[in-house]
C-alpha positions as CSV (number, residue, x, y, z in Angstrom):
1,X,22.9,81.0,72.6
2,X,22.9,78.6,75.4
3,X,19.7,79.5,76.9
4,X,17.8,79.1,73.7
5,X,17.9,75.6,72.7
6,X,16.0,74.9,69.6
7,X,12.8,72.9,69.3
8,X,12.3,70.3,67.0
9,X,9.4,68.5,66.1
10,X,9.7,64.9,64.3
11,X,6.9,63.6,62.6
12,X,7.1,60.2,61.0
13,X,4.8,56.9,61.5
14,X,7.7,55.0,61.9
15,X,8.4,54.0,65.3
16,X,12.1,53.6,65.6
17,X,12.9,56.2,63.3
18,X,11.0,58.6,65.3
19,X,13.0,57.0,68.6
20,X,16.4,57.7,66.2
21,X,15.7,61.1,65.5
22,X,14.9,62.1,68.7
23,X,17.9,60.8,70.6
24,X,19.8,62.1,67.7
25,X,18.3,65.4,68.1
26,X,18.5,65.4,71.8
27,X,22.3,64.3,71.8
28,X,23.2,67.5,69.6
29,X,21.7,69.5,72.4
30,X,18.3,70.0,70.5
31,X,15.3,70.3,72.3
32,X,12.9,67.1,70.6
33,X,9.2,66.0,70.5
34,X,8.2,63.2,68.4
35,X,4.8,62.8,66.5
36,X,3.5,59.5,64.9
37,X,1.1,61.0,62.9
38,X,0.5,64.4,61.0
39,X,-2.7,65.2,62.9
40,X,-1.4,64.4,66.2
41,X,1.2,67.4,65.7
42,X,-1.1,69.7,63.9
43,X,-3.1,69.2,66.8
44,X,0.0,69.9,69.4
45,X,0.3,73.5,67.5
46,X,-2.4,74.9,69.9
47,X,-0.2,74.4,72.8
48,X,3.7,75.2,71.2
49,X,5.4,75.7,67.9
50,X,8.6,74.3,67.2
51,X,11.7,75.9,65.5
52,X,11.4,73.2,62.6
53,X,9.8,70.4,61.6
54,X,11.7,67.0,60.6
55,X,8.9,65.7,58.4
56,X,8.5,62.4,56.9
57,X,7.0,62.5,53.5
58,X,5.4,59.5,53.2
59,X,2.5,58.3,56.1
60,X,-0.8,57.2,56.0
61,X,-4.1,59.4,56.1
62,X,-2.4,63.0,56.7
63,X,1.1,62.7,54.3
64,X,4.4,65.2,54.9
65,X,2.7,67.6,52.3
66,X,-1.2,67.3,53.3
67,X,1.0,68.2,56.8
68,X,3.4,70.8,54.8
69,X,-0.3,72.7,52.7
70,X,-2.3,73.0,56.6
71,X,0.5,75.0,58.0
72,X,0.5,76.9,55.2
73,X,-3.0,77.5,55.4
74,X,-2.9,78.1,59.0
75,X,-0.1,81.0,58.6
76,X,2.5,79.2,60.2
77,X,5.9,79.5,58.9
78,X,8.0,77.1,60.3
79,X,11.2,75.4,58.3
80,X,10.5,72.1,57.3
81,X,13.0,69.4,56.8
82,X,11.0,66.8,54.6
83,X,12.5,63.2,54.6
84,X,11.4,60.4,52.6
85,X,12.9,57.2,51.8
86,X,11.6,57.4,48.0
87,X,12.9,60.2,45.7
88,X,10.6,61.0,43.3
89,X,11.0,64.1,41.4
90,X,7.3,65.4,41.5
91,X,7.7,65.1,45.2
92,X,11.0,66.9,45.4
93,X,9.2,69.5,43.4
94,X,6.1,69.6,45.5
95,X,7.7,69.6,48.5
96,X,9.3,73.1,47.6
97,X,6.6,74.4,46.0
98,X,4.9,74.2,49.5
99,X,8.0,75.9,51.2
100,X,10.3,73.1,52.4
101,X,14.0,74.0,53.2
102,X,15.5,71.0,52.0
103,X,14.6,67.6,51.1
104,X,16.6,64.0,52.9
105,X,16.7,60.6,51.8
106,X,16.6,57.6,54.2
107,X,18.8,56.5,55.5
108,X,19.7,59.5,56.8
109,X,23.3,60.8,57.4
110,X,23.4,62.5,61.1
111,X,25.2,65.2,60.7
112,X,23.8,66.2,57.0
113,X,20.5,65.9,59.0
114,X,21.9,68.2,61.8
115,X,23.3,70.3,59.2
116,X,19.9,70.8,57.5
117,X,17.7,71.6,60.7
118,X,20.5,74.0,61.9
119,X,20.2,76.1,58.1
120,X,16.7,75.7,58.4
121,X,16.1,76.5,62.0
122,X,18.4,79.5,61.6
123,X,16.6,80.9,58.3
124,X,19.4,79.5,56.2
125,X,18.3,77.7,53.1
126,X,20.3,76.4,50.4
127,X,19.4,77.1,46.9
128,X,20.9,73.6,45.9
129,X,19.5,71.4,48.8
130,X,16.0,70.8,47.2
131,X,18.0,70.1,44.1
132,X,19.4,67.1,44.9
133,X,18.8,64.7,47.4
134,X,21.4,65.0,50.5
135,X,22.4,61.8,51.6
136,X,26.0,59.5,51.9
């Protein structure tokens, strides 16, 4: 599958883990564009849809599930990765109630992080990864 390099899209309002993410992405030979803000991706959609979403949970105005409920809504069905740096069980549960494929804590482990945008970008989801958080 060399030709077709997957596209991911980061959203998260935090600077310099967006920055991270990307060259992380971008060094497994991923395709990467980086969003500060919910809206400014939702607003990219008109133009290209990524393969997956790395979505942070927790950002001001638009959160990861107010992000998670308007691609629902819109009929998109694209894999989301959600990552937060506060577990909270309602959240965990919310976030799979809306469809996520698994659910990250910060800090985030690279390759379990690699590991969950390939199962996700590939249609793979594991029963057990909104189950418990995934992190090292």
């Amino acid at each position: 599958m060399e030709g077709s390099r997957l596209c991911i899209a980061v959203i998260d309002d935090d600077e310099s883990v967006r920055k991270a993410l990307g060259r992380l992405l971008r060094a497994a030979n991923l395709g990467a564009e980086t969003f500060a803000s919910g809206r400014e991706f939702l607003d990219s959609l008109s133009s290209h849809v990524p393969d997956c979403i790395v979505l942070d949970l927790h950002m001001p105005g638009m959160n990861g599930l107010d992000v998670q409920h308007q691609l629902s809504r819109s009929g998109l069905q694209v894999p989301v990765v959600v990552i937060t740096g506060h577990d909270e069980p309602q959240a965990r549960a919310d976030c799979r109630s809306a469809g996520a494929a698994t659910y990250l804590l910060k800090p985030l482990d690279d390759e379990v992080l690699l590991d969950a945008v390939h199962q996700a970008a590939g249609g793979a989801r594991s029963p057990d990864s909104l189950s418990r958080p995934a992190s090292r």
